[in-house]
N, CA, C and O atoms as CSV, one atom per row, in Angstrom:
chain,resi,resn,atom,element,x,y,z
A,1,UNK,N,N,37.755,23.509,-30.723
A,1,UNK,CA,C,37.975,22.946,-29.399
A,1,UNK,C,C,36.649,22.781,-28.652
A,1,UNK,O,O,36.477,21.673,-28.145
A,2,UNK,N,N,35.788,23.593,-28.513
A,2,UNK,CA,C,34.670,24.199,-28.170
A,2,UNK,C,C,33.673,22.087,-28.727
A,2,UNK,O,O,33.168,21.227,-28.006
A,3,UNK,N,N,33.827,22.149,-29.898
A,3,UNK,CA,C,32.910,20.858,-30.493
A,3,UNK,C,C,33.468,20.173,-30.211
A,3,UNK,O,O,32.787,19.342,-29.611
A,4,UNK,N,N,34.642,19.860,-30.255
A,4,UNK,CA,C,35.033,18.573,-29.359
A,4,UNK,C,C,34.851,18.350,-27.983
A,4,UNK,O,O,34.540,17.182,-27.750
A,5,UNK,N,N,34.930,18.994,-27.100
A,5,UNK,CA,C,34.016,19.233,-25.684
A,5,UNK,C,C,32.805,18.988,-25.823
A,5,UNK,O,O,32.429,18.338,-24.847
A,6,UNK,N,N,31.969,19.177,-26.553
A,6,UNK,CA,C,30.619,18.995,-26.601
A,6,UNK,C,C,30.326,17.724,-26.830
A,6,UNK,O,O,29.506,17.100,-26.157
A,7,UNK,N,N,31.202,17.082,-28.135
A,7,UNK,CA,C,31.344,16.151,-28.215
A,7,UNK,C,C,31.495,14.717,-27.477
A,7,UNK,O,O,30.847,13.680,-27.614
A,8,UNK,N,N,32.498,15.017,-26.715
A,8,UNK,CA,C,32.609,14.215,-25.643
A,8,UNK,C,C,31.841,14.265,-24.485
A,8,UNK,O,O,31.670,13.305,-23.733
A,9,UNK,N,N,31.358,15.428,-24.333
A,9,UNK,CA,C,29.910,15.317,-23.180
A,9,UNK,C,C,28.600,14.979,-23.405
A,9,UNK,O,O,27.632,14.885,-22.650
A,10,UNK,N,N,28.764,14.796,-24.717
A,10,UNK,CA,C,27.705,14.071,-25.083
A,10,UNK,C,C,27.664,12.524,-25.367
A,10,UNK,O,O,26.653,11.856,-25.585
A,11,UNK,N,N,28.883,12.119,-25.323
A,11,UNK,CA,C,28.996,10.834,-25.450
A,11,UNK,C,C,28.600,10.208,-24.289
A,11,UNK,O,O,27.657,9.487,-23.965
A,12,UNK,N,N,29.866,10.816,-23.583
A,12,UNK,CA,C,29.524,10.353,-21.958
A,12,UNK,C,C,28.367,10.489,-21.758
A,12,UNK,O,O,27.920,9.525,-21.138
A,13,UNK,N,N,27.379,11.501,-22.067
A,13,UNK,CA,C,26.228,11.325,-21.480
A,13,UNK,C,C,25.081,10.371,-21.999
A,13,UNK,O,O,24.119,9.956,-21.352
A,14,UNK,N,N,25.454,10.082,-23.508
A,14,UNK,CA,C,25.098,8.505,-23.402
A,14,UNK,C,C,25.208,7.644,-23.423
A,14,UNK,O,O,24.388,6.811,-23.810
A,15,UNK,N,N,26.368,7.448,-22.978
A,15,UNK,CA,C,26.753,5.973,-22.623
A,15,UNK,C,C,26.522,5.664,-21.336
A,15,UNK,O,O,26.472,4.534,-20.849
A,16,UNK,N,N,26.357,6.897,-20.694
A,16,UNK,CA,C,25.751,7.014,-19.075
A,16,UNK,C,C,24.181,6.945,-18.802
A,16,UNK,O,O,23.469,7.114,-17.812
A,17,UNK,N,N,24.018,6.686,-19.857
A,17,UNK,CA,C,22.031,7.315,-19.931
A,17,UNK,C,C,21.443,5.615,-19.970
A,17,UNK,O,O,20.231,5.405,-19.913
A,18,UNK,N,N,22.460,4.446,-20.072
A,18,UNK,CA,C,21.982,3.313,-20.464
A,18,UNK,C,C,22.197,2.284,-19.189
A,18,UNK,O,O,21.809,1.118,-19.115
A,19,UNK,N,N,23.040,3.170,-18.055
A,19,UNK,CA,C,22.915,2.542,-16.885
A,19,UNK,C,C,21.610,2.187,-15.781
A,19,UNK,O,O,20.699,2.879,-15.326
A,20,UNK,N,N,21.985,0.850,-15.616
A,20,UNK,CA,C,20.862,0.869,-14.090
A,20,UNK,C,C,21.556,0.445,-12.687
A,20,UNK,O,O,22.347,-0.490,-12.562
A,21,UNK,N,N,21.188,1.160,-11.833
A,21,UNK,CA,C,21.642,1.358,-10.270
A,21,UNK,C,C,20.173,-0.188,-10.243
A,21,UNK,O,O,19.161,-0.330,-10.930
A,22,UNK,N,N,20.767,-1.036,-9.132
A,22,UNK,CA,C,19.850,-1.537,-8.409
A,22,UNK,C,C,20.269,-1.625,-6.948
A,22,UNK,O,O,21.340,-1.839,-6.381
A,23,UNK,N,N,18.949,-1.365,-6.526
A,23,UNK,CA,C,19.449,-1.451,-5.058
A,23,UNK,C,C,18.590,-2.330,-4.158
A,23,UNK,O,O,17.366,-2.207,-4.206
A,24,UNK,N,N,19.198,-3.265,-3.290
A,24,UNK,CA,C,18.252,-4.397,-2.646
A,24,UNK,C,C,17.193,-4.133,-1.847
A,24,UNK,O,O,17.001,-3.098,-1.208
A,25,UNK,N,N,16.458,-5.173,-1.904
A,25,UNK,CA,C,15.078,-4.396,-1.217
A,25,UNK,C,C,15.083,-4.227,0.198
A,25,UNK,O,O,15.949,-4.730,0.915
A,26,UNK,N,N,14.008,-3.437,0.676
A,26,UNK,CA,C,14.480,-3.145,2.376
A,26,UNK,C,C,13.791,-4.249,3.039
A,26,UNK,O,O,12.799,-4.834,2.605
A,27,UNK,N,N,14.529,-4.522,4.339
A,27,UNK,CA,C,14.666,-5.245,5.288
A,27,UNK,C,C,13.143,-5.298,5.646
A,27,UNK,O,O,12.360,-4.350,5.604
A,28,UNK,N,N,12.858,-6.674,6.029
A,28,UNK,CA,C,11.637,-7.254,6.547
A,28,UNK,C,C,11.319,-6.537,7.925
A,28,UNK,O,O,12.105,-6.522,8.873
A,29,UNK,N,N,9.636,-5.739,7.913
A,29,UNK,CA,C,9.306,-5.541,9.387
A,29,UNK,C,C,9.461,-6.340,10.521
A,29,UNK,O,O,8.656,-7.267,10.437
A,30,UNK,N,N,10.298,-6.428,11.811
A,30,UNK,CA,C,9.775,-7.444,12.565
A,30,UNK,C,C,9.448,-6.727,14.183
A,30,UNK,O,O,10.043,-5.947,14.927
A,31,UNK,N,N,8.189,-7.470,14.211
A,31,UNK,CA,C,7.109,-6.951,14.595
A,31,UNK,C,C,7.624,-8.041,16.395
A,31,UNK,O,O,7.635,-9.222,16.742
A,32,UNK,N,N,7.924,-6.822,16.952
A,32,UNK,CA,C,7.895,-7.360,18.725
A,32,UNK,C,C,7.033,-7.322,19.589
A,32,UNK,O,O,6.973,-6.238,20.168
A,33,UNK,N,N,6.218,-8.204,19.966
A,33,UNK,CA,C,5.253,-8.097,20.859
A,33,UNK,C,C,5.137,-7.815,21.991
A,33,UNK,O,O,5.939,-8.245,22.821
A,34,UNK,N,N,3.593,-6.619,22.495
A,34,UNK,CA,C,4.089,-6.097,23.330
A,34,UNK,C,C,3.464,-6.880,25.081
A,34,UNK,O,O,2.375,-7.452,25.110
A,35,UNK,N,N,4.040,-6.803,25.925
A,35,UNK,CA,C,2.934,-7.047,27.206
A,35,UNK,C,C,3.277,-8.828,26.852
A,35,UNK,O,O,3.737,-9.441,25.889
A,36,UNK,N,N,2.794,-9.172,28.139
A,36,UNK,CA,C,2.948,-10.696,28.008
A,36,UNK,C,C,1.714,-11.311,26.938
A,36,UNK,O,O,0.812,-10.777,26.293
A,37,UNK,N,N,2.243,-12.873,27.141
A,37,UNK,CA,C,1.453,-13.706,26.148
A,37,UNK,C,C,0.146,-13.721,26.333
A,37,UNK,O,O,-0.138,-13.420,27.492
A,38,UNK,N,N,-1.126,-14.039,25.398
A,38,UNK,CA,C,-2.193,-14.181,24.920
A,38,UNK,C,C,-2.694,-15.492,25.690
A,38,UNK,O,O,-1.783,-16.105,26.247
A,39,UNK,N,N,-3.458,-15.813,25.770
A,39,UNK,CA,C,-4.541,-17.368,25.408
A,39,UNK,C,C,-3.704,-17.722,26.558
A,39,UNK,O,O,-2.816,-17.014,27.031
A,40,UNK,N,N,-4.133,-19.100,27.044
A,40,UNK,CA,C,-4.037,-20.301,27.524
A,40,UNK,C,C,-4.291,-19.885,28.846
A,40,UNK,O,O,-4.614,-18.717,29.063
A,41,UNK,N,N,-4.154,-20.915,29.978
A,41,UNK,CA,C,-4.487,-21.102,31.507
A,41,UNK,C,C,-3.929,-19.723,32.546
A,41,UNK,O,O,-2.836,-19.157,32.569
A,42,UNK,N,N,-4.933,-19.535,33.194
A,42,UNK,CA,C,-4.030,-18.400,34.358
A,42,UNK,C,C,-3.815,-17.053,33.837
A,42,UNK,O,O,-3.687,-16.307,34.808
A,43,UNK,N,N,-3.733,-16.509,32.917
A,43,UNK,CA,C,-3.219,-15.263,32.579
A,43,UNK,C,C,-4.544,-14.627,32.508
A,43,UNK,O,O,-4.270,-13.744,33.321
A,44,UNK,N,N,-5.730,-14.378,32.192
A,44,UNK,CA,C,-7.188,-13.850,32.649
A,44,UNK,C,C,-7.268,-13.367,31.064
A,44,UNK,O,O,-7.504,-12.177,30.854
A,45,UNK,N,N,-7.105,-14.137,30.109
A,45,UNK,CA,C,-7.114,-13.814,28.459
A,45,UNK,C,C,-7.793,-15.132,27.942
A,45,UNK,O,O,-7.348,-16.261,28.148
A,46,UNK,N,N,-8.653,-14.904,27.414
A,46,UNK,CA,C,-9.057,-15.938,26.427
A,46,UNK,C,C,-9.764,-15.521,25.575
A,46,UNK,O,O,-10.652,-14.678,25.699
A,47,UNK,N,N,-9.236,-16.403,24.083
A,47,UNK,CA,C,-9.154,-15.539,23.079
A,47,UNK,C,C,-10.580,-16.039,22.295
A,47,UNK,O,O,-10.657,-17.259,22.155
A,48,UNK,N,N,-11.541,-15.362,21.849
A,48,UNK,CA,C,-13.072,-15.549,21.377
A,48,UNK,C,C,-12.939,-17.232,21.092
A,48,UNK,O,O,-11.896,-17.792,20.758
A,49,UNK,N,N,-14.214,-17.870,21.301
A,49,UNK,CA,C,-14.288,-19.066,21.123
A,49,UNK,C,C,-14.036,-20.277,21.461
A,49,UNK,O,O,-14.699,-21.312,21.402
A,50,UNK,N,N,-12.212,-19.845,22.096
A,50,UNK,CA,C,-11.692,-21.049,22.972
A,50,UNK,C,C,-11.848,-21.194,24.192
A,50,UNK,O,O,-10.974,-21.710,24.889
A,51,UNK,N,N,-12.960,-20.777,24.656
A,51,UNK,CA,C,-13.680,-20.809,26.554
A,51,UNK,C,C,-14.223,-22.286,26.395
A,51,UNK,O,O,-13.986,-23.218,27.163
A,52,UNK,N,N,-15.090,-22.325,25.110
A,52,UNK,CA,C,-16.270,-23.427,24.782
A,52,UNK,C,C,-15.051,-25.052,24.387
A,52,UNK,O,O,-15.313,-26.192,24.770
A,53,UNK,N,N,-14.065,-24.741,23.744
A,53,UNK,CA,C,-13.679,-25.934,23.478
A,53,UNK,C,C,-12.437,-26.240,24.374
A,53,UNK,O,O,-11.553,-26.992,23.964
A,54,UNK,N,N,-12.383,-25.650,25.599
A,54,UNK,CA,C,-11.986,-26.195,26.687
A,54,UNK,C,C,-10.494,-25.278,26.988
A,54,UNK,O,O,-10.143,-25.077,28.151
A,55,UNK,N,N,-9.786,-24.828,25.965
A,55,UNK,CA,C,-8.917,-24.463,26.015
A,55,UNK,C,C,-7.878,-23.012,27.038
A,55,UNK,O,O,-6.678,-22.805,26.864
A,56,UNK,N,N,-8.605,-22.382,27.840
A,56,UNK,CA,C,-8.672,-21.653,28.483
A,56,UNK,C,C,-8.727,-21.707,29.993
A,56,UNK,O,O,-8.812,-20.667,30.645
């Protein structure tokens, strides 16, 4: 009785040994910005370079 128990736990255990779990990949960072907007007219921000080509 004893080998037949063994038997069968060993089966199961490889027929279980040939499985794969997949699991989906994790969710994209999304990134919230903080404080008001950057660049352009009035806000006292201008961003390197764009003073000279007028943009600011």
């Amino acid at each position: 009785m004893k080998k037949i128990a063994i038997g069968l736990l060993a089966a199961v255990g490889l027929g279980l040994s040939g499985c794969a779990v997949y699991v989906p990949p994790p969710a994209g960072v999304v990134v919230v910005p903080q404080g008001g907007p950057q660049g352009g007219p009035g806000n006292g921000f201008c961003p390197p370079g764009q003073a000279k080509k007028g943009n600011c």
